[in-house]
C-alpha positions as CSV (number, residue, x, y, z in Angstrom):
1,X,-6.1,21.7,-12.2
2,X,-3.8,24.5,-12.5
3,X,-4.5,25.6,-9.0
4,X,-3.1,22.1,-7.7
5,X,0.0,22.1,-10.0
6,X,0.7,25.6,-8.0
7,X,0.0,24.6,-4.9
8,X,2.3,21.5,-4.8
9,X,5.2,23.3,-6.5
10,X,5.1,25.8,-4.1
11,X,5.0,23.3,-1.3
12,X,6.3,20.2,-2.3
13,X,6.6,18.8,1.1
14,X,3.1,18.5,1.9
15,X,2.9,16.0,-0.5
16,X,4.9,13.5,1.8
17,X,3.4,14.7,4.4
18,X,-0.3,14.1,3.1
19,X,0.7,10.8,2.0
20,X,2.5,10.0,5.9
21,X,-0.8,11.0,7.3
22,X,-3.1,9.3,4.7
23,X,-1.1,6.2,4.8
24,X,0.5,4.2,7.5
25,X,3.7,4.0,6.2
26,X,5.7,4.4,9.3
27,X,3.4,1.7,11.0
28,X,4.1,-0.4,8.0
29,X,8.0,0.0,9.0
30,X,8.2,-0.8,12.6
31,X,5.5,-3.9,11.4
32,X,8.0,-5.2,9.0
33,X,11.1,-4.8,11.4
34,X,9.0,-6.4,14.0
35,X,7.8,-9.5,11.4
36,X,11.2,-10.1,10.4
37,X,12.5,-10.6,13.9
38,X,9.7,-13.5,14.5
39,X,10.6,-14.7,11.1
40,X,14.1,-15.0,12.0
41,X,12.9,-16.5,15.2
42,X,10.9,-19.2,13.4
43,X,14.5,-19.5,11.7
44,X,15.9,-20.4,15.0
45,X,13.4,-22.8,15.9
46,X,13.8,-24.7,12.4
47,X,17.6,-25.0,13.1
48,X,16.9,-26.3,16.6
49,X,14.4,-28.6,15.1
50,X,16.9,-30.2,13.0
51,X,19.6,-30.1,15.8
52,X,16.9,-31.9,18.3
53,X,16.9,-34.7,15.6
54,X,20.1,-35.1,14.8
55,X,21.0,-35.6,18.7
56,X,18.2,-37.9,18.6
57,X,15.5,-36.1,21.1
58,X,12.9,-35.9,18.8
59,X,11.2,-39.0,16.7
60,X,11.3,-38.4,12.7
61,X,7.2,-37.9,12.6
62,X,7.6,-34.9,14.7
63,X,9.9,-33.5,13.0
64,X,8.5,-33.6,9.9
65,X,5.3,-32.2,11.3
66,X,6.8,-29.4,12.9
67,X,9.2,-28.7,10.6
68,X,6.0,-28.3,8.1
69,X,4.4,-25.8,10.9
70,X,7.2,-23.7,11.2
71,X,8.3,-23.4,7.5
72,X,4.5,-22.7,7.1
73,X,5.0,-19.6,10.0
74,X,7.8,-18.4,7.5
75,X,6.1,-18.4,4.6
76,X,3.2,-15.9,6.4
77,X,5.7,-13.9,8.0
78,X,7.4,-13.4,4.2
79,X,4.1,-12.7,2.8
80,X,3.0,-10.0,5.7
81,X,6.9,-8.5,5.2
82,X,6.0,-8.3,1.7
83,X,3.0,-6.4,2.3
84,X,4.4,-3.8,4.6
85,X,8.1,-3.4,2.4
86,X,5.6,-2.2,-0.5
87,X,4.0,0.6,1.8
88,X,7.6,1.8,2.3
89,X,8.7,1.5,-1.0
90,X,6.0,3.7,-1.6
91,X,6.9,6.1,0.8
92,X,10.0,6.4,-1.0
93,X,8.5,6.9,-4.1
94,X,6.8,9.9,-2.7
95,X,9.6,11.0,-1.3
96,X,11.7,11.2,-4.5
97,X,8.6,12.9,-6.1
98,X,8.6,15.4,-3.0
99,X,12.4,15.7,-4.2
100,X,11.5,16.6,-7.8
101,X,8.7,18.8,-7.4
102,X,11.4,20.9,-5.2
103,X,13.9,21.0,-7.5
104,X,11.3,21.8,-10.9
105,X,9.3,24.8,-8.3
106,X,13.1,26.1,-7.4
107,X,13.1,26.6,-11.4
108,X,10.5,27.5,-12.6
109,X,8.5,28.5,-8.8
110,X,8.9,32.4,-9.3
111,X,7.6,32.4,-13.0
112,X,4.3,30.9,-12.2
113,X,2.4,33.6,-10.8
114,X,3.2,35.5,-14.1
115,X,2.4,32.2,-16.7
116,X,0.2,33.3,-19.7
117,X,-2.1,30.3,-20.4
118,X,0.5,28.7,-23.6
119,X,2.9,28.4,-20.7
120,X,0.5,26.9,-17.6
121,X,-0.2,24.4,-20.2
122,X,3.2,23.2,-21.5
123,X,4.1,23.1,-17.5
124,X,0.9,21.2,-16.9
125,X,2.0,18.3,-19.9
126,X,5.4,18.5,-18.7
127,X,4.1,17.5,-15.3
128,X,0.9,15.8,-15.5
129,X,1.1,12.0,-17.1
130,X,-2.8,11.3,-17.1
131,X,-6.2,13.1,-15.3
132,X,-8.6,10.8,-14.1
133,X,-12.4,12.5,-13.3
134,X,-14.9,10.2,-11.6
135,X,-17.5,10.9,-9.7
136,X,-16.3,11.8,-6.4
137,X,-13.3,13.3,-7.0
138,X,-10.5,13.5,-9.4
139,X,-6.9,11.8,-9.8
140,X,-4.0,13.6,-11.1
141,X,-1.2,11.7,-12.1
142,X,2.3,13.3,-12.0
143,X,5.2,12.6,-14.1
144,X,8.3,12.4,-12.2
145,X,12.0,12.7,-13.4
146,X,14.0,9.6,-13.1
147,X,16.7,9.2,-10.7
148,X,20.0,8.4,-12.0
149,X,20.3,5.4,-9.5
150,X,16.9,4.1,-10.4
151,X,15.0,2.5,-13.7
152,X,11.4,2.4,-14.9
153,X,9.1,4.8,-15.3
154,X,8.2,6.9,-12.1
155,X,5.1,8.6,-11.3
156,X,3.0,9.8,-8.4
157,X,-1.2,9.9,-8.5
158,X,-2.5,12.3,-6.1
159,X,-6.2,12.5,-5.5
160,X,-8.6,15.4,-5.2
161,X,-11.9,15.5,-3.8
162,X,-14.3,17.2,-7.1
């Protein structure tokens, strides 16, 4: 384990980057951008609905039918949006853990080739929140500083093939 702790704060950027390639999270962007244009299309055709009715080119029974479609269209496209902002989000999570590792490896980086095993372990319970083993492999779970701009406990999980 110590050998990971090392590795990502000496390169802290190839844990965004391993996440970017794992993930899809940049997919997951241009999807969400793209859903929320057809959501705000559906928008549209839900004001145009009402408009048609009000001028008096469509009966009541149609509109309540499609109306009920295309509010149904909206509430999809909100859930699929949902689904793709929280694969961002997450890229920005690992992004301000990315951050963080930089700044604590600018720190304490140069001391750890030197570390007698009293410090290795107070850096690994500074930075480890909880060590999973299974099977197959084995997740580490990182403690990461908050923000100032941000609340909650943060943390980042990065799994390791045993």
């Amino acid at each position: 384990m110590w050998r990971e702790v090392c590795d990502l704060l000496k390169n802290p950027g190839k844990l965004e980057r391993e996440f970017k390639e794992g993930g899809e999270a940049d997919a997951s962007l241009q999807n969400a951008e793209a859903l929320k244009a057809l959501r705000l299309r559906q928008q549209h055709a839900l004001e145009r609905l009402i408009d048609s009715f009000t001028e008096g080119l469509i009966e009541k029974d149609q509109l309540t039918s499609r109306m009920a479609q295309t509010k149904d269209r909206i509430a999809e496209f909100d859930a699929q949006i949902q689904v793709h902002s929280s694969d961002v989000d997450q890229l920005e999570h690992v992004r301000l853990a990315a951050e963080r590792l930089h700044e604590l490896s600018a720190t304490i980086g140069p001391d750890l080739a030197d570390a007698n095993w009293h410090r290795r372990r107070e850096i690994i319970r500074t930075l480890v929140q909880k060590v999973e083993i299974g099977h197959e492999n084995i997740k580490i779970v990182f403690r990461v500083l908050q923000d100032a701009g941000r609340s909650g406990p943060e943390s980042i999980a990065v799994t390791l093939p045993r």
